[in-house]
N, C-alpha and C positions, 0 to 999 in steps of 0.2 A: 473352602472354609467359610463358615457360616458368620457374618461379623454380628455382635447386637452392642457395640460401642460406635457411637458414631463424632466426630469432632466437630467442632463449631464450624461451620462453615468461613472463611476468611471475606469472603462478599456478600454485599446487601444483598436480598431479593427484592426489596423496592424500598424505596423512600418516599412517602407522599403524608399529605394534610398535616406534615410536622412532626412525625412518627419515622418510624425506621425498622424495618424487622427482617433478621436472615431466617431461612428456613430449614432446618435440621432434613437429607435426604434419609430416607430409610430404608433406600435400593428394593421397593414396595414389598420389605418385609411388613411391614406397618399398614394396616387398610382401615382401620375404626379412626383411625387419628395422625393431628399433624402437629409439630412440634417447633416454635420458631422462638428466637430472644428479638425481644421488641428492647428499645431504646428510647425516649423520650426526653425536651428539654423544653420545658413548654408545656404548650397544651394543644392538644387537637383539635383545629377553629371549623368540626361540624359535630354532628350526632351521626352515631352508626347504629345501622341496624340490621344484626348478621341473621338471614329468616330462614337457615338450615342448621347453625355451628351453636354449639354450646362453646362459651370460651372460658378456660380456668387459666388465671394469671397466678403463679407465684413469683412474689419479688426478690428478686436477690439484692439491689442497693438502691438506694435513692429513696424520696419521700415522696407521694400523688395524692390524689383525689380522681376516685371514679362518680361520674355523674351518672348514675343509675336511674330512666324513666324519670320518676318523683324524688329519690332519694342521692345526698351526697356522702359519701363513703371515703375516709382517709385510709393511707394504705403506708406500711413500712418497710422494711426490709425482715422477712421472715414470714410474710404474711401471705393469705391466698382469697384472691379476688375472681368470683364467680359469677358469667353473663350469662342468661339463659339463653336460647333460642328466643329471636321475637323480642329481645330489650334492647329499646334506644338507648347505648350510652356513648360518651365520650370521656377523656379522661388528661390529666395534664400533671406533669411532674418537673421535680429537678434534681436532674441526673437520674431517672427511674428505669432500671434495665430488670425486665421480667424473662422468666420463660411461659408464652402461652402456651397451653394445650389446646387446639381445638378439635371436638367430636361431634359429626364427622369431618375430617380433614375440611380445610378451607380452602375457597376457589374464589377468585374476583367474581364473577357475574351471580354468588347469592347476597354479598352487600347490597345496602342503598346506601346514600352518604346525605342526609337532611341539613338544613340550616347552616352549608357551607358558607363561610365569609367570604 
């Protein structure tokens, strides 16, 4: 039987730069895209810059601010925050738990991480 409900995962996929994000499996019915709930309390003390992944955050709770390239961007619960491909941001909240989308799925070795503290 074919599932397309999938459950929250109960374990991180990684914690790093003060961030937190599980990653939703999709048993590779899924190949345009990857699906994870990121976490945040804080802020993340560099700039990313993802140069294959589009990322679309919609926030389910908590209040942020995304630093987009040149622009600062507040963000609420109900709202959807769009990274392109190719844009430095970082972003910091309290209590901000999203779901990203990223297309195409994301993989560590297309980040860079700039201006880590």
């Amino acid at each position: 039987m074919t599932t397309h409900v999938f459950v929250e995962p109960a374990e991180w996929s990684f914690d790093k730069l003060g961030h937190r994000g599980k990653l939703f499996g999709s048993s590779g019915r899924l190949t345009s895209s990857s699906h994870l709930i990121i976490e945040i309390t804080g802020r993340v003390p560099a700039r990313l810059l993802q140069q294959e992944c589009d990322f679309v955050y919609y926030v389910i709770e908590g209040r942020g601010t995304f630093h987009i390239e040149d622009r600062c961007e507040h963000c609420n619960p109900g709202d959807l925050v769009t990274i392109p491909k190719g844009s430095k941001f970082t972003y910091e909240g309290d209590g901000l738990r999203m779901l990203l989308t990223s297309t195409p799925p994301w993989w560590p070795g297309q980040e860079q991480v700039f201006d880590a503290e």
